[in-house]
C-alpha positions as CSV (number, residue, x, y, z in Angstrom):
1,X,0.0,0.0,0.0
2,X,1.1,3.5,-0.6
3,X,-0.8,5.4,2.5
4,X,-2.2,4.0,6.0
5,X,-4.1,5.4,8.8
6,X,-3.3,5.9,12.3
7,X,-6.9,5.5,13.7
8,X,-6.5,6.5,17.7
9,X,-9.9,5.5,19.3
10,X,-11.8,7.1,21.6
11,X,-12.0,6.3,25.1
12,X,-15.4,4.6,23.9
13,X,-14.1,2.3,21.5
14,X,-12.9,-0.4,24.2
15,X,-15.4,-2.8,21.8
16,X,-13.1,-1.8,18.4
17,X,-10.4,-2.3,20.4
18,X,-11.1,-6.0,21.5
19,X,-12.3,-6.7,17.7
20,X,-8.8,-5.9,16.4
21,X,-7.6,-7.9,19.4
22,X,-8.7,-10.9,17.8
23,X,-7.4,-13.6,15.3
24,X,-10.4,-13.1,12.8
25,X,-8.9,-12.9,8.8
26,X,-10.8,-9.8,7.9
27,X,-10.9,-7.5,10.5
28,X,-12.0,-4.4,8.6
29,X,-14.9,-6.5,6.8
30,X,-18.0,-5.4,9.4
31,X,-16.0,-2.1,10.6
32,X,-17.6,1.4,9.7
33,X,-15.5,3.1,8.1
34,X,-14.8,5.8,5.1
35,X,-11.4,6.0,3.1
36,X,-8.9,8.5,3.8
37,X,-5.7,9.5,1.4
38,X,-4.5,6.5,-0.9
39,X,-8.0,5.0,-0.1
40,X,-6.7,4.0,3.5
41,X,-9.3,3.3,5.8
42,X,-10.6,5.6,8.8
43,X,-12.6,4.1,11.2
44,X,-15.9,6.1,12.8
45,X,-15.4,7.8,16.0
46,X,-12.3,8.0,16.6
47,X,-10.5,10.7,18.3
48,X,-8.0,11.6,15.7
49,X,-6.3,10.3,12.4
50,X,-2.8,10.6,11.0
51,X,-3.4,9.9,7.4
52,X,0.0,9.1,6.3
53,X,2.3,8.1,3.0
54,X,5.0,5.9,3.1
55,X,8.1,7.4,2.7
56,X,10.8,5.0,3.5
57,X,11.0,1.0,4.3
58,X,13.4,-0.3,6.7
59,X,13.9,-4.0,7.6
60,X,13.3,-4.7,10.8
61,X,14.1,-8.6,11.7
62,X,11.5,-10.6,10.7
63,X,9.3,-7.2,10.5
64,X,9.2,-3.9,8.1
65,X,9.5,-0.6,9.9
66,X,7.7,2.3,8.0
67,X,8.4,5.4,8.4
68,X,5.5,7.4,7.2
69,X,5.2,11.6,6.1
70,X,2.0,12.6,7.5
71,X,0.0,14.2,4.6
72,X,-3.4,14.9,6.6
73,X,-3.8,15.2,10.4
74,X,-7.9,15.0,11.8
75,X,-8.8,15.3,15.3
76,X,-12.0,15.8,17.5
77,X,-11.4,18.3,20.0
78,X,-12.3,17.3,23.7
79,X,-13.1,14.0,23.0
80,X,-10.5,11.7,25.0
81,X,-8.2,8.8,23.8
82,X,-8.5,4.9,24.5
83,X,-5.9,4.0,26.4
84,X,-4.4,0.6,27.6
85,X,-1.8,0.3,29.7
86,X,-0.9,-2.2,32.5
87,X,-3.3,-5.1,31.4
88,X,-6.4,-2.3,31.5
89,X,-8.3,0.2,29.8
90,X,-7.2,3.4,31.7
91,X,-8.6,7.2,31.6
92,X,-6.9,10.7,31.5
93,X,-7.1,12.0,34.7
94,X,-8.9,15.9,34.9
95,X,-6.5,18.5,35.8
């Protein structure tokens, strides 16, 4: 592929986040989603997107490690991130 997606969830989004968890073979197949730049898809209600090109290809092991130019950035302000940390899904604390 010539772009990809950062999709970062929303702190509602622990459900998307177990689906990708998962060993099923299409995981995009039921997901809601639109396409960003190069057609790469972004998933519905997240809480930002780095749409990004690839730029470079290193080897990495048994891995690739891309390193991407970020051609479109899309964020909802105010609403919080998923995050996981620790075994758990964890929350921002207020200031």
């Amino acid at each position: 592929a010539t772009h990809y997606v950062v999709n970062v969830l929303a702190s509602g989004q622990i459900g998307v986040s177990r689906h990708f968890a998962t060993r099923l073979p299409d995981k995009f197949g039921d997901m809601p989603l639109c396409h960003g730049a190069g057609g790469a898809p972004l998933l519905h209600g997240c809480c930002a997107w780095f749409e990004c090109e690839n730029e470079t290809r290193y080897p990495g092991g048994d891995h690739q490690i891309f390193l991407g130019r970020v051609v479109r950035f899309t964020n909802i302000p105010g609403l919080p991130p998923l995050l996981y940390h620790a075994g758990r899904y964890r929350s921002l604390a207020q200031d």
